[in-house]
Structures are given as structure tokens and as C-alpha cells.
C-alpha positions, 0 to 999 in steps of 0.5 A, a space after each residue: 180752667 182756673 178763669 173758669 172756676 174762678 167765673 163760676 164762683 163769682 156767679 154762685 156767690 151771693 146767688 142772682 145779686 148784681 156783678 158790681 154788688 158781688 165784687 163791693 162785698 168781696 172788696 170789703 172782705 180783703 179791706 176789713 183785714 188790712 185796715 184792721 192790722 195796718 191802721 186801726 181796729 177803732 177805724 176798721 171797726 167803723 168802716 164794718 158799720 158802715 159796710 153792714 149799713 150798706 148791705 141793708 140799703 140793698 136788701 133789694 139786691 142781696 137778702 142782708 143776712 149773707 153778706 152782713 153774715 160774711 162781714 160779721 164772721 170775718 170781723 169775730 175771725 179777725 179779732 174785732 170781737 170774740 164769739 163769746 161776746 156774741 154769744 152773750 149778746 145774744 142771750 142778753 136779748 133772747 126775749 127778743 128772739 123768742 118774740 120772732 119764733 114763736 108769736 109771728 109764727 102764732 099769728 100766723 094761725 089768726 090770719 083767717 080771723 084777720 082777713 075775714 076782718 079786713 075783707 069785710 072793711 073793704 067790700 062794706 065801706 064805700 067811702 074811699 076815705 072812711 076806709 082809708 082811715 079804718 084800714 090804717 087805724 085797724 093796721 095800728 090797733 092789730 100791730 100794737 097787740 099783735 107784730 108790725 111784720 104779721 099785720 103787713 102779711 095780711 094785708 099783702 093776703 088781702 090785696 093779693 087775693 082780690 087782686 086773683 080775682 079781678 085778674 081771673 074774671 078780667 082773663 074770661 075765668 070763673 072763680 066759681 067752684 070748678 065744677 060748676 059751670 052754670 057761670 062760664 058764659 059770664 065774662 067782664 070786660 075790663 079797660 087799661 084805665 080800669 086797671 090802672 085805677 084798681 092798681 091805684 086804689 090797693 096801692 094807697 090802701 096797702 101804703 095807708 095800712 103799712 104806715 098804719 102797723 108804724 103807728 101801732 108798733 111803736 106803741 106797745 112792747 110786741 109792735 116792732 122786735 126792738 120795742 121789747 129789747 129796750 122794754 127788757 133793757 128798761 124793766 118796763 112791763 105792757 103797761 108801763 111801756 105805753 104809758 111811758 111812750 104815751 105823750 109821744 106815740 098818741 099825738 103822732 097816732 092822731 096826726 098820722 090818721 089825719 093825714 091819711 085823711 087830707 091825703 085821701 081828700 087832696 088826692 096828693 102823693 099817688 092817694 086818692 084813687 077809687 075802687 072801680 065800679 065794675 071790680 066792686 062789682 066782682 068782688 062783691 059776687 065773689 065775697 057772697 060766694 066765699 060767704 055761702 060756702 061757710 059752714 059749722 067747721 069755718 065758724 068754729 075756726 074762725 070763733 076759736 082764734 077770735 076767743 085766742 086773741 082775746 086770750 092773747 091781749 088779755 095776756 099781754 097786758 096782764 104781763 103773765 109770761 114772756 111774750 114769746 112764751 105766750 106766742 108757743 101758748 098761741 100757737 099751741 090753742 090754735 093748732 090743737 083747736 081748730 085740728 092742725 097737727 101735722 109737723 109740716 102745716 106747723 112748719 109753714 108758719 115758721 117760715 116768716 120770721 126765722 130768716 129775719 132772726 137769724 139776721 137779728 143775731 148777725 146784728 148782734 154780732 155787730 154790736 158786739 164788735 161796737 162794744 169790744 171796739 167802743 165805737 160808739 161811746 164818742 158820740 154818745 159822750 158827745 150827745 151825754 154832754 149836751 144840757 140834759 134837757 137837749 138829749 132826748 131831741 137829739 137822740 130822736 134825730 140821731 136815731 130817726 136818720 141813721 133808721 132812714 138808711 139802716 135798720 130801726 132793729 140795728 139802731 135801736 139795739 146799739 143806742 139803748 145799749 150804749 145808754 144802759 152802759 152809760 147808767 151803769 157807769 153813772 154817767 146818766 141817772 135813772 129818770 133820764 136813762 127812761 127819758 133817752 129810752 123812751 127817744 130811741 124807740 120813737 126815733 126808731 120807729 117813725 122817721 123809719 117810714 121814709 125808705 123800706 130799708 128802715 122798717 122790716 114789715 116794709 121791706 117785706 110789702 116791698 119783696 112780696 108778691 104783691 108789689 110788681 102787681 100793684 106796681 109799687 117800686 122802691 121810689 114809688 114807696 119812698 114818694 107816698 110815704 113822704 108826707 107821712 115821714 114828715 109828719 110823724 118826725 115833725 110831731 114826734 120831736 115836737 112831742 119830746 122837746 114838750 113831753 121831757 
């Protein structure tokens, strides 16, 4: 009886998550304790970053916000930190959480716009590399004013809706009106190397777009959650966050759009592929079929968040409220102007981005402990007493590698908090505190690229729907996005070693 129970509490635990997985977190649960009373809170408090980083790294396994979660709950039961200490924390960075409630879920009610944008790019241009280079700089351009996480949900609409298509007229389906049948006896025969090719060819599209909403989102304040943490840390409106960011984030915006050329041209790293004829063909017939059934009512819709999103720039860069106060005025336009006002088609949009930021207060809840336990100030005394003109470089390479195998959110939350503290105490003056800033969001953001575990909206593209249909696998991810990994880190370092 009692192996049975203790069975069936092994399977619940942690859902569908590996055995060896269930068995690592319980193990880390009963260690923490004993380390943390045996040996010291200081090495205890190490060993749960590391634990937390782990549970990251396998986001694939578990959703981290459970088991970082336990981790987070025994470290404040314990005694690693106070509850209040997490509360403060996470009222420090309330602008953050607000950016996460209410401006995904806003865009959420853009999508219509941004897929009718990015259905036209891709049905209109037929040079493979042209479109390549337009769906990374639309990607880039829609995630600075816009989030990295909601862009990367439209692209995952986009490819996913073509790929329904191909997949019911290659089944013998119509994709017609149900009720008209005048279409039936019209079936396309698809071969396996048709398949492949179009698997190939929104893969590279997909990828080209993902590394295109990091090119964008390290720009401005909205691009990724951690923009606006270090913006509010530093004082920086819209503005002044691009400018500062600038002599960074523009040269890797140009390298990175020119890779996305060679990589297209040299057909290298699993680019290159072209859309097959015959599903251009589809897709096209079903684009002008989309196309007649808009009337008065679509227009309107579509007319009404173009205007919105105007509103919506014209707000960011003009600084008239937090920008989580302007997502609630998003969504509000939107839903009272295109008739959304049933609770439940407003709840859908929430959906997105709320388990994320319950994960970001778990973060907090770390960055707690890091605080109560100081155990990060050896190594930022360590970089702090490095010649002046050598920190931001390393803090780019220290942030840049820790976001490869963790959370850019996690890593950027901790560093700029430990460089605040450290202008608070005197130890850095005010001109170098902006330069170490403006390092640790650039750190963050592009060496991320190299895994999904770095970058929430690549984590997203990696879970969805969309990735067994395209046949795009963690190792896969890491190979394509390889060459752009280099070349964002190389440049962003050259940058800041010219730049400060």
C-alpha cells in the first residue's frame, strides 16, 4: 500500500516530466536544507542557482515554473530569504509585470493586422532571399514597439495556418466554404521531396524571424521583459533607452540582416530551401479566396488596430504612461472598437503571458535570496576592480554566456540590480553604472540566441505547435542559429570594446 502510494505520488509529481527529472528535483528539495544548516547558507545559496538554472535548461522536460517554484518556496521556508524580501522585490519591478499582463495580452488583439502583414510578404515576394531579409527586418521592427514573445506568436500563426492548408489539399480536402462543393474533384498530388522542401523552406523563414524579434527586442524599452527592468533601474525613458543602446544594438541590427542574406545565398546551416511551386500554387488560390470573403466588418477591424497601433508607437515613444498602462489602453480600443466584450474572448488573450509572469516573480524570489545571502557581490567586486575601461566587456561576456544556459530575464534582473546596488554604495559612478547597463541588456539579449533555453519567445516557437510540423527539434534550433549567435556576440563586443 504505502509503495503504491508513494508510486502514485511519483507520477503525479511534476506531471508527464521524466522519472530521472522527478527524482533530480526531489533530491535537490532534501540537499538544499541540509546544506543550508550543515555547511553554509553562502554555498547553500549557490547551490539553488544553479539547481534554478537547471530547471531552465530543461524547460523542455518540465515548465520551470514548478520546480524552479518548489525550489523558491523551500529557499524562503528555510530561511534563504524572507517573504517580505520577495515582496519588495517584486513590487521593485511591478512595471515589468504590468508590461507582461497587459501589452502581450493587447497585441494579442493586433494579430489580425500582423498576419494579414506578414500573409502578404510571403505570398507577394518570390525572391526566397528578399523575403527572408523582409521577414527578419518586419520581425525586428514589429518587436521594438511591439514584444519579442507576441511577434514570435504570430509568426508561429502564420506558418501553422499555410501549413493546414498544404496539409488539407495534399489530404484530397478543399479548403473552400463547406458548402460549396463546385471544388471537390480538385485534388493536388504532393511528392515527400515537396514536403521536405516546404518543411525546409517555413523552418529558415520561422528561424530568419525568430533572430529577427532579438534584433528588434534588444532595442527599445518593450522589446524583451528585462529591457524595461533595467530602463526603470537606470531612469531611461523610450528615447533615451535607444540612444543609449544605439552604438550597440544598430551594427548588430545591420550584421545580423546580413547574414540572414549570406545565409540565404550559401544555403549553409539548414537555409536556403525555396517554397515549392506546386504549394505556391495552393497557397496563393486559398490567399484570393481569404481575400474575396472580406467585407465592411473585416476592413473595419483591420483599419482599427492599424490606427491603434499608430497610437500605440506614438505613446511609447512620447513616454505618456507606463507602458503596461498603455497595453490596458490597447486592449481597451481594440475590444470596444472592433465589439469584443464577452469576458471569456478577453480572457483568451491573457493566456500567453501569465504563466510566464508567474515564473518572472519565482525569478524574483531568487534574486531575493541572491541579495539576502550576497552572493553575487564577489564576483562583481571581482569585475568592479577590473581597469574601468574593461568592464563593460566583460560584463557583455559574463551575461552573454550565463544567458546561453539560463534566462536572459533571470541574468539581466540579477546584474543590474547588483550594479544599482553598487552605485548606490559608491563604488561605480554615475556614467559608468549607464555604460554597465547598457552591457547587460546587450549581454542578455543577443548571445541568448544560441539555445532556446535563453530567450523566452524562442522557448515559445520550440513548444508550440508549430515545431514537430516543421520538424524543428532543440538541436536543430541551436545548429541554425549558430551562425547568427556568432555574429551578434562578435559584433556586440566589438561594439562595446569602440563604443565605452
Amino acid at each position: 500500500m504505502t509503495a503504491n502510494l508513494g508510486k502514485g505520488f511519483l507520477d503525479n509529481f511534476l506531471g508527464h516530466s521524466a522519472t530521472w527529472y522527478k527524482q533530480l528535483i526531489i533530491a535537490f528539495l532534501i540537499v538544499n536544507p541540509i546544506v543550508f544548516f550543515m555547511v553554509s547558507p553562502f554555498v547553500a545559496g549557490w547551490l539553488l542557482i544553479i539547481e534554478f538554472i537547471l530547471t531552465l535548461a530543461m524547460a523542455l522536460k518540465c515548465y520551470p515554473l514548478q520546480p524552479g517554484g518548489l525550489l523558491a518556496i523551500e529557499a524562503i521556508v528555510i530561511g534563504m530569504a524572507s517573504p517580505e524580501a520577495v515582496y519588495l522585490e517584486t513590487v521593485a519591478n511591478f512595471e515589468v509585470i504590468l508590461l507582461l499582463m497587459f501589452m502581450v495580452a493587447g497585441i494579442y488583439f493586433m494579430r489580425d493586422l500582423l498576419l494579414f502583414t506578414f500573409t502578404k510578404i510571403l505570398l507577394t515576394v518570390k525572391s526566397k532571399m528578399v523575403l527572408s531579409f523582409l521577414f527578419s527586418f518586419t520581425a525586428a521592427f514589429l518587436s521594438a514597439f511591439l514584444d519579442a514573445l507576441t511577434v514570435t506568436a504570430v509568426l508561429i500563426s502564420v506558418a501553422v495556418g499555410f501549413y493546414s492548408v498544404y496539409h488539407k489539399v495534399a489530404s484530397g480536402k478543399s479548403f473552400h466554404d463547406d458548402h460549396d462543393h463546385s471544388h471537390d474533384d480538385e485534388v493536388h498530388e504532393f511528392s515527400r521531396e515537396e514536403l521536405d522542401q516546404f518543411r525546409s523552406f517555413l523552418r529558415s523563414l520561422i528561424m530568419h524571424g525568430a533572430v529577427g524579434t532579438a534584433l528588434g527586442g534588444v532595442c527599445t524599452l518593450v522589446g524583451e521583459p528585462q529591457n524595461l527592468l533595467i530602463a526603470e533601474r537606470a531612469g531611461w525613458d523610450f528615447i533615451e533607452f535607444f540612444l543609449r543602446m544605439a552604438p550597440v544594438t544598430m551594427p548588430v541590427l545591420f550584421f545580423g540582416l546580413i547574414t540572414c542574406v549570406l545565409l540565404e545565398k550559401l544555403k549553409w546551416f539548414g537555409y536556403g530551401a525555396t517554397l515549392p511551386e506546386a504549394v505556391a500554387s495552393v497557397l496563393v488560390e486559398y490567399s484570393e479566396e481569404q481575400d474575396k470573403k472580406r467585407n465592411n466588418k473585416t476592413n473595419a477591424v483591420l483599419v482599427v488596430q492599424a490606427l491603434v497601433g499608430i497610437i500605440l508607437i506614438l505613446s511609447l515613444a512620447f513616454h505618456v504612461a507606463s507602458v503596461g498602462l498603455v497595453g490596458l489602453m490597447v486592449i481597451v480600443l481594440l475590444t470596444a472598437f472592433n465589439g469584443i466584450v464577452e469576458e471569456h474572448q478577453i480572457g483568451h488573450s491573457f493566456e500567453e503571458a501569465l504563466p510566464f509572469t508567474a515564473l518572472l516573480v519565482v525569478f524574483f524570489a531568487i534574486v531575493a535570496v541572491i541579495h539576502e545571502q550576497h552572493l553575487f557581490s564577489p564576483v562583481i567586486n571581482a569585475v568592479l576592480a577590473m581597469d574601468r575601461e574593461i568592464q563593460p566587456l566583460m560584463f557583455f561576456i559574463a551575461n552573454g554566456v550565463l544567458s546561453m544556459i539560463s534566462d536572459n530575464v533571470f541574468v539581466a534582473t540579477v546584474y543590474i540590480n547588483e550594479i544599482a546596488q553598487a552605485l548606490k554604495d559608491g563604488t561605480i559612478d554615475r556614467e559608468q553604472f549607464d555604460v554597465l547597463a547598457v552591457a547587460i541588456n546587450t549581454g542578455t539579449n543577443l548571445p541568448s540566441v544560441a539555445t532556446p533555453n535563453g530567450q523566452a519567445a524562442f522557448l515559445f516557437l520550440l513548444t508550440s505547435a508549430l515545431a514537430p510540423l516543421i520538424r524543428l527539434s532543440y538541436g536543430t534550433m541551436m545548429w541554425m542559429a549558430l551562425p547568427y549567435t556568432i555574429v551578434l556576440s562578435s559584433v556586440g563586443m566589438i561594439a562595446i570594446s569602440v563604443a565605452f
